[in-house]
C-alpha positions as CSV (number, residue, x, y, z in Angstrom):
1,X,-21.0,19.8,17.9
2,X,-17.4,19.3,19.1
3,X,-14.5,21.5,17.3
4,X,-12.3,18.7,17.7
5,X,-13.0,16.2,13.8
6,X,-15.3,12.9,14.5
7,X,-12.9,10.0,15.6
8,X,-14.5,7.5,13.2
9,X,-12.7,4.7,15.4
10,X,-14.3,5.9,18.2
11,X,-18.3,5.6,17.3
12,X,-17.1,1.6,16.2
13,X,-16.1,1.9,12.5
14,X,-12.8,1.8,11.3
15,X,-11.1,4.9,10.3
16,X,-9.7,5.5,7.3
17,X,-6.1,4.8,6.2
18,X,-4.0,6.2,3.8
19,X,-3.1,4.7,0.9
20,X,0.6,3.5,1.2
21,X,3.2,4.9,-1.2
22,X,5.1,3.3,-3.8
23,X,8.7,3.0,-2.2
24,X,12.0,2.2,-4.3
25,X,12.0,-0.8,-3.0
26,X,8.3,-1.8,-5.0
27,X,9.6,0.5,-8.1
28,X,13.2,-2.0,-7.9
29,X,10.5,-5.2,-7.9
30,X,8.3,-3.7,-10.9
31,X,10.9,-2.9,-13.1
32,X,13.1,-6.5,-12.3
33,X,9.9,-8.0,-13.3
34,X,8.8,-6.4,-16.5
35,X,12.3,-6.4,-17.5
36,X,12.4,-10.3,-17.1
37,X,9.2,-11.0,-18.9
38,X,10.2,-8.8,-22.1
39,X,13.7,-10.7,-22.3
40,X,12.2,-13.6,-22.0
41,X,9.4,-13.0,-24.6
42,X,12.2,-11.1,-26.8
43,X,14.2,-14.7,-26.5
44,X,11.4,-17.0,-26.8
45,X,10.5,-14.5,-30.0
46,X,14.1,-15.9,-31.1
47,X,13.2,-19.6,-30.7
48,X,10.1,-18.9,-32.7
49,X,11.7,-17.2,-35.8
50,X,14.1,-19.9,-35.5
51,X,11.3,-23.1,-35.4
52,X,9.7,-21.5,-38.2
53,X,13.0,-22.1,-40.4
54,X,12.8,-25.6,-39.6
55,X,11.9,-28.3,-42.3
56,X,9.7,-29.9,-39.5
57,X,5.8,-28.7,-39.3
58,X,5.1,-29.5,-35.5
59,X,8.3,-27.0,-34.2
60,X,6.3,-24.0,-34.6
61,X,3.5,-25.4,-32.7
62,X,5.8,-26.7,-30.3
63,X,7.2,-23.3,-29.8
64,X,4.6,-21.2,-29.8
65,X,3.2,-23.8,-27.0
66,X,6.2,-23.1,-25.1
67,X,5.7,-19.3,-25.3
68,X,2.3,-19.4,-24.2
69,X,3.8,-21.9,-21.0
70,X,6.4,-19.3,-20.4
71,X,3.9,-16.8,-20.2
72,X,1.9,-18.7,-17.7
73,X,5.2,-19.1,-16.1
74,X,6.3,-14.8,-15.9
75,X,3.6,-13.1,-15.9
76,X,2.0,-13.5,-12.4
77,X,5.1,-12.1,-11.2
78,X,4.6,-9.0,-13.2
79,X,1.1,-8.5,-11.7
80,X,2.1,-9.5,-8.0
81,X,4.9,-6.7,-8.5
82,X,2.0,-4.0,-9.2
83,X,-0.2,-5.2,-6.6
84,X,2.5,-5.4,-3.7
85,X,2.4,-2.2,-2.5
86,X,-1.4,-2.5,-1.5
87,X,-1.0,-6.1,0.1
88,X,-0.2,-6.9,4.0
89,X,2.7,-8.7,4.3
90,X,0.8,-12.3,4.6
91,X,-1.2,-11.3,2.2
92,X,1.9,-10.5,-0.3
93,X,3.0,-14.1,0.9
94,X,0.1,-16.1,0.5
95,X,-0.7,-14.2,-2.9
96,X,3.2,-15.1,-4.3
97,X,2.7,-18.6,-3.0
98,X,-1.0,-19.4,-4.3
99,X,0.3,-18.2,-7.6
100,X,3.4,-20.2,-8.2
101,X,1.3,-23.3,-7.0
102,X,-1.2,-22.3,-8.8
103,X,1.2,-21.7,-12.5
104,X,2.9,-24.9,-11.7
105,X,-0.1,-27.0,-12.0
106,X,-1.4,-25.3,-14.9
107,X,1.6,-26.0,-16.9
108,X,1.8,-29.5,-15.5
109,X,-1.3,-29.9,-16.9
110,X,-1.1,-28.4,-20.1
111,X,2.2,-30.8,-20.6
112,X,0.6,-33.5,-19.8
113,X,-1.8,-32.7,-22.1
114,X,0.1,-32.1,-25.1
115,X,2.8,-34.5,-24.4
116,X,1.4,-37.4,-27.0
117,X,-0.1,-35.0,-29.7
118,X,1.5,-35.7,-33.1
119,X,1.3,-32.2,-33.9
120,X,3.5,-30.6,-31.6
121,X,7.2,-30.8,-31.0
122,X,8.0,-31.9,-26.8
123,X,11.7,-30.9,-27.4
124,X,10.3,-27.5,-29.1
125,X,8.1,-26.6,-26.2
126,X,10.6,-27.3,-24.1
127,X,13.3,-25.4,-25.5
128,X,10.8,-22.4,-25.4
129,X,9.8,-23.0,-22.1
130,X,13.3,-23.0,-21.0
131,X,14.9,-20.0,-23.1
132,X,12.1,-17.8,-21.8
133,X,10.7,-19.3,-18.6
134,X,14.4,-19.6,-17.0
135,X,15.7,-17.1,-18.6
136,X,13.3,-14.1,-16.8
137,X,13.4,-15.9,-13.5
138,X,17.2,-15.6,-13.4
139,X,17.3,-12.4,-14.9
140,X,14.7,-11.6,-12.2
141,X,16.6,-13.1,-9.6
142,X,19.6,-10.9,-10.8
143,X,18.4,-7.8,-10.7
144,X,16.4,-8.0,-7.1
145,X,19.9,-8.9,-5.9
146,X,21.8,-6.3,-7.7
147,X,19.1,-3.5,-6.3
148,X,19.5,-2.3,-2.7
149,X,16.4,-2.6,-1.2
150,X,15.8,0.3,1.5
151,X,14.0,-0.5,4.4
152,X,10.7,1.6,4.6
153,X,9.7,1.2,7.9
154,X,6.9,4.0,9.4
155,X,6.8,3.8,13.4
156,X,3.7,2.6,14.9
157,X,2.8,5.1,17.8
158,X,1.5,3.3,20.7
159,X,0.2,4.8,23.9
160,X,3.1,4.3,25.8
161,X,4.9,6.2,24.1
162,X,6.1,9.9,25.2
163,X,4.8,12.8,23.1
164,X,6.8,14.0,20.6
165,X,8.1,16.9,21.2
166,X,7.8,20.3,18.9
């Protein structure tokens, strides 16, 4: 038995890497998201109260279809922010992309769906979708730019390079 610990790479199997920590720049992302999606559930709370005062029946529906699209619409970005920091880089990409392609459709969908249903309000849905929907994304978009995002960068050593020195 060597004194030296068992180089797990060596004998073929990977060896284990260290979980990586939540930088300020992740904790910036997290908190620009979950900011966004309360405002905009706090304003598309607004439009609801609001369609409930209104003489017609289908503008609460409407509305509270419009929430539930907004949702759709902010939440994956809440949930990408949390699951960043354990993503490569391509994976972060392809994850971010696959989910706004993936949102869209949905509410696509659900408008086409809903578009010729008596019961429901288009302009009330709508109005939801945009107060809340737009709303967090450029709230969002604020924030990330306000933030200075530090660059976390941990060097890679290499065999070429010289020892460091103690």
């Amino acid at each position: 038995m060597s004194p030296q610990p068992e180089n797990s790479a060596a004998h073929g199997r990977p060896a284990p890497t260290a979980p990586r920590r939540r930088t300020a720049g992740d904790r910036s992302m997290q908190r620009a998201t979950v900011i966004a999606v309360v405002v905009g559930l706090v304003l598309d709370l607004v439009v609801i109260l609001i369609a409930a005062t209104r003489p017609e029946s289908t503008a609460l529906a409407g509305a509270l279809v419009g929430t539930g699209l907004t949702l759709i619409v902010v939440l994956p970005s809440a949930v990408i922010s949390f699951l960043s920091p354990r993503l490569s880089p391509l994976t972060m990409a392809a994850t971010v992309l696959g989910s706004w392609a993936v949102k869209m459709f949905v509410v696509i969908l659900i408008l086409l769906a809903v578009k010729d249903l008596p019961s429901l309000s288009t302009q009330w849905i709508g109005l939801a979708l945009l107060v809340g929907a737009v709303s967090a994304m450029l709230l969002e978009a604020t924030l990330l730019l306000r933030t200075r995002q530090p660059l976390d960068v941990e060097p890679v050593e290499t065999p070429l390079d010289p020892p460091a020195e103690q």
